[in-house]
C-alpha distance (Angstrom), angle and dihedral (degrees) to the residues before:
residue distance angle dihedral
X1 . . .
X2 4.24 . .
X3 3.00 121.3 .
X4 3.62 89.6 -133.1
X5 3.94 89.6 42.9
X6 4.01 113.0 126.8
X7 4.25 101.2 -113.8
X8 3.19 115.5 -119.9
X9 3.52 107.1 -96.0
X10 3.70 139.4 -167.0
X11 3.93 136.8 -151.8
X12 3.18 136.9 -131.3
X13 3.63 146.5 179.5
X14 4.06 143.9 159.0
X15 3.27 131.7 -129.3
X16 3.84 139.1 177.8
X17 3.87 116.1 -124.8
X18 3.80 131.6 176.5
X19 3.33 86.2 -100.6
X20 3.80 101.8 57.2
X21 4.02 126.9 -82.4
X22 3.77 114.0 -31.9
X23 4.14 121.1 -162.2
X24 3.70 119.8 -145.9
X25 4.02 122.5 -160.5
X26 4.04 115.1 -177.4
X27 3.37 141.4 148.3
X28 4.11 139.9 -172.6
X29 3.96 88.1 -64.5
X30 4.35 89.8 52.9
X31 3.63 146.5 -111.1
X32 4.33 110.5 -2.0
X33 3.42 96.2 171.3
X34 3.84 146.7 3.4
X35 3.76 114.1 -175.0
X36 3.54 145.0 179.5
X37 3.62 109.5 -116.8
X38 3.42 119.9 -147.7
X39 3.44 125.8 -176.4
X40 4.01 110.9 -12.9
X41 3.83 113.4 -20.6
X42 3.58 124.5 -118.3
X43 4.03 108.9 -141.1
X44 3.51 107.1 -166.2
X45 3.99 99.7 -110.6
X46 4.46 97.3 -124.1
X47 4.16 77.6 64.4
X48 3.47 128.1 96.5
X49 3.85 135.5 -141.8
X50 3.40 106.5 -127.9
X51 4.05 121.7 133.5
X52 3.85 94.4 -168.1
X53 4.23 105.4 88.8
X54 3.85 83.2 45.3
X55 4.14 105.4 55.3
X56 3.67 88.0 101.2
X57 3.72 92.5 60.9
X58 3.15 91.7 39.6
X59 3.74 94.9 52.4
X60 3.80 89.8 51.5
X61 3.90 96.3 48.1
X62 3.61 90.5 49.0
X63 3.87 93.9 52.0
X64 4.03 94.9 42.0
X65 3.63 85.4 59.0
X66 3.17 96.8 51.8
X67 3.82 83.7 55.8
X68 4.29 92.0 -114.4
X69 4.25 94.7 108.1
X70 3.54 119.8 56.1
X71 4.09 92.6 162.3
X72 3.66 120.5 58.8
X73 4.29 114.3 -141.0
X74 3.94 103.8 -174.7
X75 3.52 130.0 117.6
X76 3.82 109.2 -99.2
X77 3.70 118.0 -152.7
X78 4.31 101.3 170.7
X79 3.35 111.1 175.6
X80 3.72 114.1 -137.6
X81 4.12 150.9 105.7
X82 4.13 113.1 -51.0
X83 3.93 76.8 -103.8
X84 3.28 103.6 55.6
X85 4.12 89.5 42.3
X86 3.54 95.3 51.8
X87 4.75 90.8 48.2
X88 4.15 79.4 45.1
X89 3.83 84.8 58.5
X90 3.60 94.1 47.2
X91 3.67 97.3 48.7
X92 4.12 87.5 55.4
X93 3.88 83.3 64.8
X94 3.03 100.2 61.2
X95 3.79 107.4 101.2
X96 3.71 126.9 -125.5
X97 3.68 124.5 -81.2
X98 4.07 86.3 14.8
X99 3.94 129.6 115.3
X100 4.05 127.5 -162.3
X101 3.64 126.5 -176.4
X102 3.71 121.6 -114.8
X103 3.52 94.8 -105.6
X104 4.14 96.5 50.9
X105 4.10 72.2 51.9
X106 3.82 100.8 57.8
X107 4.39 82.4 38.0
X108 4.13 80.7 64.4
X109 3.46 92.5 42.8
X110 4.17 86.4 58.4
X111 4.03 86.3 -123.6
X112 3.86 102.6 92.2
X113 3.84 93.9 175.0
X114 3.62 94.8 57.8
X115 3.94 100.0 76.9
X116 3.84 86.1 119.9
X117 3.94 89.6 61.4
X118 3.44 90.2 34.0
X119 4.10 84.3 64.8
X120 3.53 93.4 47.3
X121 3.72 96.0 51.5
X122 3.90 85.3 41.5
X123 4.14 90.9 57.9
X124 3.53 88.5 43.7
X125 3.89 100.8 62.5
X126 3.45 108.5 136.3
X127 3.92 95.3 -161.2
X128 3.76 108.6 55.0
X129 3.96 121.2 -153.6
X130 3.48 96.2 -3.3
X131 3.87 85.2 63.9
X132 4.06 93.7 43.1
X133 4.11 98.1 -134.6
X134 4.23 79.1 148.3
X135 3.73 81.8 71.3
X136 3.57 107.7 77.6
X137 3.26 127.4 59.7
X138 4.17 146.6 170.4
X139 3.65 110.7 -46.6
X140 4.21 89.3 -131.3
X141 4.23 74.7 59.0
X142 3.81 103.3 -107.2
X143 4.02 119.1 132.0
X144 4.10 104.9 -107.9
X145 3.26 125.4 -169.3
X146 3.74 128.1 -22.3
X147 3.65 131.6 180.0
X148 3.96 90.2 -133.6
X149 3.89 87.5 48.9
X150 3.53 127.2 -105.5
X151 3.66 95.0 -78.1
X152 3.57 99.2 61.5
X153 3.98 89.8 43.8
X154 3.30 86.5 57.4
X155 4.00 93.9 53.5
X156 3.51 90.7 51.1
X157 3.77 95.5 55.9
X158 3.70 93.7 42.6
X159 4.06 87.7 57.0
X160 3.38 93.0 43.8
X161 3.63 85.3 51.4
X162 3.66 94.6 50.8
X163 3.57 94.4 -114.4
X164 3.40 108.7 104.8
X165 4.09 126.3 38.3
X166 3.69 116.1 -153.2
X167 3.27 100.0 -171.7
């Protein structure tokens, strides 16, 4: 690298949500992560707080909550194994209001005895909502696990569902 190169640089930005605070990290090639911050969030220190590059998002988040967007339209740019990309892609499929199980998930991925890795690369979605993770769930039908907790999954599908209005 130059000296006189530009670094690399992240943004990020908080926001409050319905469903507690939410940090968002992007740069020029999208959203790379939308988490749910509990307790005090810990920005990596090379990023930089700056809420402008991530309006759009923002925009969108604010007006799914409010149960007006059902389809995400931001550039996504999740970091992760070819693996994990290609369930991430599969989970954006899944349409609004819907649920699958993780093994009709590993069944789309063409790998139908990989649910357990499908569930790993599920719970390790680094762009939460926007990439619907809250989407799939046990195959008997119960929520599992979810990074948010179960509560909050459970929130999501019910305003997805139209039963519940966070806002």
């Amino acid at each position: 690298m130059h000296a006189h190169a530009k670094p690399y640089s992240l943004c990020y930005t908080q926001i409050d949500s319905p469903v507690g605070p939410l940090m968002l990290v992007g740069d020029d090639a999208g959203l790379r992560r939308l988490e749910f911050v509990k307790g005090r969030p810990r920005p990596d220190p090379a990023w930089r707080e700056d809420a402008a590059p991530l309006q759009d998002a923002i925009r969108q988040l604010r007006a799914y909550f409010a149960g007006k967007l059902e389809r995400f339209d931001i550039p996504l740019a999740p970091e992760g194994t070819p693996f994990q990309r290609q369930v991430w892609k599969r989970l954006c499929e899944i349409p609004y209001g819907e649920t699958i199980s993780y093994g009709e998930l590993a069944r789309r991925i063409g790998n139908p005895k990989a649910s357990r890795a499908v569930g790993l690369a599920n719970g390790s979605n680094p762009i939460a909502i926007v990439i619907p993770c809250h989407r799939v769930i046990g195959s008997n039908g119960k929520l599992t696990g979810y990074g948010g907790g179960l509560p909050l999954k459970e929130k999501l599908l019910a305003l997805e569902r139209r039963q519940l209005t966070l806002l």
